[in-house]
N, C-alpha and C positions, 0 to 999 in steps of 0.2 A: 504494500500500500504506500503511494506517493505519501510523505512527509506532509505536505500541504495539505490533503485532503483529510487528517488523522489530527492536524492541527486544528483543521476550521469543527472537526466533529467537539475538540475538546470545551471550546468555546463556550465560556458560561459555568466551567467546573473551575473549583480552585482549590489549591492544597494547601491548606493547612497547617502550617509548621510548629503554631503553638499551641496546636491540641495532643489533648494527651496521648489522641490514637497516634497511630505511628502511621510518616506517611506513606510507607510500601502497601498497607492498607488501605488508606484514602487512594491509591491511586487505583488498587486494585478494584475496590466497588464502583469506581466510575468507569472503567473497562468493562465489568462488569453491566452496569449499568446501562453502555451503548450495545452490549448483545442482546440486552432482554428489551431493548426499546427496538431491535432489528437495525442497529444503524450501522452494527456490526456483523456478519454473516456468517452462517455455516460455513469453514473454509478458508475465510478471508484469512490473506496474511497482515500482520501486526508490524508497523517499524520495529528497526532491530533493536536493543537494548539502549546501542550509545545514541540513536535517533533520538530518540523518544526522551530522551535522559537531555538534548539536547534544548528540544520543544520546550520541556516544563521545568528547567533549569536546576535538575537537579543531579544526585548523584546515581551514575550509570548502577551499582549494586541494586542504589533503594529498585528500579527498575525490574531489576532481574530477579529479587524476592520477591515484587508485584507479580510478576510473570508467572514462580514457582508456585506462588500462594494459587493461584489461579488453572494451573496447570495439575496440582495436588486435588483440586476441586473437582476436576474433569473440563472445567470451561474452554481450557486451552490444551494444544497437546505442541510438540517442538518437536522439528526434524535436523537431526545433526548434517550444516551443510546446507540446509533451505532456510530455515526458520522457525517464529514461533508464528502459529497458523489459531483461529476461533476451533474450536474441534468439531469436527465432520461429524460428528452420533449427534449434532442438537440439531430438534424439530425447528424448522421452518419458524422466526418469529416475524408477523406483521406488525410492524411500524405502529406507534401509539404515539397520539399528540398529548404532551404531555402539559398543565397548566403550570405546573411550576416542579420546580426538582426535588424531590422528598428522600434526596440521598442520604443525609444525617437526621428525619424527623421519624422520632420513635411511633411505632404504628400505633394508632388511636382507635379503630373500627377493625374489629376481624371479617373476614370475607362468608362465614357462615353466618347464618341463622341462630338468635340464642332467644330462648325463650323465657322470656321474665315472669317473672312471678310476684304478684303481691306483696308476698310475706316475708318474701327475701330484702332485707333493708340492711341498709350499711349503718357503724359506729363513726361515729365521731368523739376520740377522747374529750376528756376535760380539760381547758388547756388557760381557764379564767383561774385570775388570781386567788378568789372566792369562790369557794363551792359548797352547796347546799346541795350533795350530791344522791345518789342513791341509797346511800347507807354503807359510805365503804369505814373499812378499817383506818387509824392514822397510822401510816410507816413508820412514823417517828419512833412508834414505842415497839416496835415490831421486834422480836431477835435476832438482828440481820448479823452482828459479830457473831453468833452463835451455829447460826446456820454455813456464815462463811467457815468458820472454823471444823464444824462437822464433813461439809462438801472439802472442803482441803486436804482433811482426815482420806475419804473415798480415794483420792486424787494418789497420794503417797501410800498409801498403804499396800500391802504385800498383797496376789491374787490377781493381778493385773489382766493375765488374762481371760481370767471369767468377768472381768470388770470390761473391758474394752476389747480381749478377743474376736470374740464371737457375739451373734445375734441371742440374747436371753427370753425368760419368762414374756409372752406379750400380757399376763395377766398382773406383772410387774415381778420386783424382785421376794424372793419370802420374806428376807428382813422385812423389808416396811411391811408386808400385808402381814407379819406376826406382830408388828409393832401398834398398825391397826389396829387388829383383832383386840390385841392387852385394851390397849385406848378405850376401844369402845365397849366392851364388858366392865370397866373397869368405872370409864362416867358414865354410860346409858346403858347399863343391864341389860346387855346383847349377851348372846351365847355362842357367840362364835370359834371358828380357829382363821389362821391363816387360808383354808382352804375356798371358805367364805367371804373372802375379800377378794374385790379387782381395782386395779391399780384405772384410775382416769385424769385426763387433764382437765379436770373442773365438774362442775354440774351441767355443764351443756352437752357432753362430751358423752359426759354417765347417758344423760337421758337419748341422746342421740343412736347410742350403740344399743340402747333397748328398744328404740322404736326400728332401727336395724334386723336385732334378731331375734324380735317377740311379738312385731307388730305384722299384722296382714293389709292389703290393702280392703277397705270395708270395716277392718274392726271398728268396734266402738269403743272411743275412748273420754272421761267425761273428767273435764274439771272444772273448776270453781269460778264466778267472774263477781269482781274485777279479778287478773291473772298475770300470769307473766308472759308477755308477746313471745318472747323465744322461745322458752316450751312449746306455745301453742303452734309457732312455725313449724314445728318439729313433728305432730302428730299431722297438722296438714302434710309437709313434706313428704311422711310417710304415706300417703293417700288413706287416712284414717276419717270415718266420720267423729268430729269431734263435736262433742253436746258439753255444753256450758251451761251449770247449773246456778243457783243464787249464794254469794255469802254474807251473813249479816254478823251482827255484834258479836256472838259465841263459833263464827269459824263457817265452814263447809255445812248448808241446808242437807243434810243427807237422807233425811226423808223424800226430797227430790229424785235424790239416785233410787230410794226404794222402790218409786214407781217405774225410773226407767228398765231396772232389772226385772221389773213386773212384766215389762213388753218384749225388752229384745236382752240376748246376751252384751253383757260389757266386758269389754278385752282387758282395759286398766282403768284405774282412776290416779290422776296426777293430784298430790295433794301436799299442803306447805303446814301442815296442824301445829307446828309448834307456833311461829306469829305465819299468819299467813300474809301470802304475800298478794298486793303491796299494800294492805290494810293495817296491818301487824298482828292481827283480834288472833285470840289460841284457839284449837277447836277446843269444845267443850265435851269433859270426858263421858257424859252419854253418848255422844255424836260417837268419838271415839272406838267406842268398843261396836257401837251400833257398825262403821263404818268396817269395822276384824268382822263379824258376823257376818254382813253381806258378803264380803270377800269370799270365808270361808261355803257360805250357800250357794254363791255365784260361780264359783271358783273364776273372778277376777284376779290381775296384778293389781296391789298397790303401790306405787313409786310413790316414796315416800322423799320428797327433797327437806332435807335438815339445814340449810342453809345458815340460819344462827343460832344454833343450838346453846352455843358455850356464852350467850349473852342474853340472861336474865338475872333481873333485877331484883323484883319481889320478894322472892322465895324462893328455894331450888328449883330448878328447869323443869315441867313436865316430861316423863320419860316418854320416846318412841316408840310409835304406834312398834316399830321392828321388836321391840323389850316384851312386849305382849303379845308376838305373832308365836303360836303354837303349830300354825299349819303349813308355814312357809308359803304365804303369800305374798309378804312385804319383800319391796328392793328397796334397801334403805340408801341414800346419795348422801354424800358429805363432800366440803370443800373447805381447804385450810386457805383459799381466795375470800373471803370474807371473814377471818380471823387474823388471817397477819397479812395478807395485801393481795389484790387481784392481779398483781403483775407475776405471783406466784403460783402457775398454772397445775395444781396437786388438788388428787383428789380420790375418792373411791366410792366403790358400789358394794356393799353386805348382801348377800340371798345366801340363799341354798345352794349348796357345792354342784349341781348339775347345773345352776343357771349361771351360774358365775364358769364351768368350764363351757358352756354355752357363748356363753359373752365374749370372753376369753379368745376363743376363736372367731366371732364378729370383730371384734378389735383389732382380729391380725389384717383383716382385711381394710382396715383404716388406720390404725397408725403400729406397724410393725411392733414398736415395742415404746413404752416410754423412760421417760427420761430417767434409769436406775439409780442415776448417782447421785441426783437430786432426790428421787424417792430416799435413796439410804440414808442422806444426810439429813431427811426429815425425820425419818425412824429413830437414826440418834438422837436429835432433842428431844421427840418422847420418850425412849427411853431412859436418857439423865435427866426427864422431869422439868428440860429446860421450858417448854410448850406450856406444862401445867402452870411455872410461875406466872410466863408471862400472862396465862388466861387470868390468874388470880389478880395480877395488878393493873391489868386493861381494864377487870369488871368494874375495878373503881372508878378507874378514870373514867371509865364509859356513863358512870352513872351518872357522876357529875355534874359532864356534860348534858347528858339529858334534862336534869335537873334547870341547870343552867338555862338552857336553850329554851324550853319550857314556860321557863318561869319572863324570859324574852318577849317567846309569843304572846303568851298574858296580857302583859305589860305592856308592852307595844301597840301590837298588833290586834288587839283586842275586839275593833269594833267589824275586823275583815276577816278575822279566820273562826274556825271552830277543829276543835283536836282531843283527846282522851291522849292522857299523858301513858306511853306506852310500856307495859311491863317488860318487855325488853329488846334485844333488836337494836339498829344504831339509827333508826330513821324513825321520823313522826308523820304520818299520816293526815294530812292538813287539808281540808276546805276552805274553799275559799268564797267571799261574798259572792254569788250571782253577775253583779254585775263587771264581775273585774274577769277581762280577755287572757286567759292562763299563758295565750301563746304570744300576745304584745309582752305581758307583762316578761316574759322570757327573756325576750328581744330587746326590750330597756335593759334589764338586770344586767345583760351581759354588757352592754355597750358601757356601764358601768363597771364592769371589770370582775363582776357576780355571775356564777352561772345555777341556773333552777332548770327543773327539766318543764316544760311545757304542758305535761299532763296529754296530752296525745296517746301515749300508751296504756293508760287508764284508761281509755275512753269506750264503751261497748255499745250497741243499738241500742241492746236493754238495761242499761249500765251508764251514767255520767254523773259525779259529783262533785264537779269542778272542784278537783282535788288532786293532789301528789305528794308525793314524799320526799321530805327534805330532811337529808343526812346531819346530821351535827357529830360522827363520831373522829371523822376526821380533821375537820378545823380549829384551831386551839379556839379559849373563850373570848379573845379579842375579836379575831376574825368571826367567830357566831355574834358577838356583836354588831359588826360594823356590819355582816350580811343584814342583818334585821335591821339596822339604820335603814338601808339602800332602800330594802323592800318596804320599808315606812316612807320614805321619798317621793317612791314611783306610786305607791298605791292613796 
């Protein structure tokens, strides 16, 4: 190919020198580039290296690695003695007028079909200075020297290669699910072994791998509203008919359920009995026992998510519906992501040793195995009791706060909200006047530098009381003050 004519094609491309990619690269996708636009042909020969090298002022090697990169590719192929030629195997490409060059614009639109879905919605962190958030834990007081020091333990210790060898347990490693088991026999009068535990990255995770590999498409599965959107994503996702029952002051209406199991089979009932969520109300222990009976009649799952178990205030925790399960019904979830921090992805499922080697194998098919060393280094501070201090001295501080925060709203806020001061849990469940817009009021807050959630996830056809939960366990009492100024402000 004439010089000239290999020149005026280049026309419009530029290389780059002070990008990080390297330029035998850049030059190679714009060679590239003029084959797939056809400007280049099956066959055509290429200027030689020092040509070419000549043209775009650069050095003859960068060239000849362009050439290799390209020829390793199959794009180009070189005859010793002729040249380097476009390679004779590619189809036939017709010319594309192109509107602008998208040679360095990362693809934004893939070429197939994808099919959305309602229920699939994206996160956006918290990333406001103030937060009145869901009810997370505060980091601050969290055992991070502890945990570092356990996972560092993992890291040096002898075993190495059953540590980092080879592929392990996917129902996780036995240390932790022993260290589980103790755990939870030990504060919720489970009766477990290690064999009863599976290892999860959260409760979304737990419940996901059940609706995986216990769930049909059709079943019925029934829980409580107001609820938690992600779960409920989750039994749609499954293709489950899902029936949404009422809950009021004492928990889950489960005289409700009795009529539905009156009609048709129910496959599970998802249910939050210790505060329910995002109400906080506990079930009440007729409901309770009433909801083990159904089960056991029905033979339903109960998924039992314990989300904040280890934070009550009152009086000791009521024990899990799983402490009174004699029939192995109950799948009990837990997560150490709402006790020491959500960025801490641990977590596990209790059942019955066939449902858990059930699971077990559903989980290999989603996440091969997790994270062992992290699991172990959780195990260790349960087992030297580091976990339990810190629950004992969080309760305090957690109360505190509530206390605190509480006695804010009162005082403040008095003539716009209404609230039952929550036996435990790190969030209040807050209504708000009628007339105040939950999702403006959002949208000032934050432009204030406050973030509140908008109440949009609360919100049900048969369900709305201009209400949401706003966390007070992570922000010290300043900042619970000054959030309550803002919101006295706007409102």
């Amino acid at each position: 190919m004439d010089s000239p004519i290999f020149e005026q094609m280049l026309n419009g491309f530029e290389l780059n020198r002070s990008s990080d990619r390297p330029v035998y690269l850049q030059l190679a996708e714009i060679i590239l580039s003029l084959i797939k636009t056809g400007k280049l042909q099956s066959g055509q020969k290429l200027p030689s290296s020092r040509q070419l090298a000549e043209l775009k002022q650069i050095n003859r090697i960068t060239v000849s690695k362009a050439y290799e990169e390209l020829q390793t590719q199959g794009w180009l192929e070189r005859f010793v003695g002729k040249g380097t030629f476009v390679s004779s195997y590619l189809p036939e490409y017709r010319p594309e007028t192109l509107q602008e060059s998208h040679q360095h614009t990362a693809q934004k639109q893939a070429g197939f079909k994808i099919d959305e879905k309602e229920y699939l919605v994206s996160y956006s962190p918290v990333t406001a200075k103030l937060h009145l958030d869901d009810g997370f834990p505060d980091p601050k007081l969290a055992p991070l020297h502890e945990l570092y020091r356990a996972y560092r333990n993992q890291l040096t210790r002898s075993g190495l290669y059953d540590k980092f060898g080879s592929y392990s347990y996917p129902d996780g490693s036995i240390y932790y699910r022993q260290a589980i088991s103790k755990h939870l026999n030990e504060t919720r009068a489970l009766k477990t072994t290690f064999q009863n535990i599976l290892s999860v990255r959260g409760t979304l995770m737990g419940i996901n791998v059940v609706c995986n590999g216990l769930i049909k498409p059709g079943d019925v599965i029934v829980s409580g509203f107001p609820g938690w959107g992600r779960a409920e994503a989750n039994f749609v996702h499954a293709k489950a008919q899902h029936i949404m029952i009422p809950v009021d002051e004492h928990g889950l209406v489960v005289d409700e359920l009795k009529k539905i199991c009156a009609k048709q089979q129910v496959r599970m009932v998802y249910v939050t009995p210790h505060h329910h969520y995002p109400t906080t109300v506990p079930l009440r222990i007729d409901r309770r026992l009433e909801l083990l009976r159904l089960a056991k009649e029905h033979q339903f799952i109960i998924f039992e998510d314990d989300y904040d178990f280890d934070f009550h205030y009152s009086h000791r925790p009521l024990l899990p519906l799983a402490s009174a399960d004699d029939s192995g019904m109950v799948i009990y979830c837990g997560s150490f992501s709402k006790s020491l921090s959500p960025a801490f992805r641990m977590g596990y499922l209790a059942a019955s040793e066939n449902v858990i080697e059930h699971l077990a194998k559903v989980r290999l098919l989603l996440d091969r195995q997790g994270d062992h060393i992290l699991d172990n280094a959780m195990g260790e501070i349960l087992n030297d009791g580091t976990v339990q201090r810190y629950l004992r001295k969080t309760l305090v501080v957690y109360e505190q706060k509530r206390d605190f925060f509480c006695q804010q709203l009162s005082e403040v806020l008095k003539d716009k909200v209404e609230f039952t001061v929550p036996a435990g849990g790190m969030s209040v469940w807050t209504k708000f006047d009628r007339s105040i817009d939950l999702t403006k009021l959002a949208g000032k807050a934050l432009t204030k530098g406050l973030y509140v959630s908008d109440g949009k996830s609360h919100q049900y056809p048969q369900f709305d009381e201009n209400a949401l939960r706003l966390g007070f366990a992570s922000p010290s009492h300043e900042e619970l003050e000054k959030s309550i100024s803002i919101l006295k402000q706007l409102l």
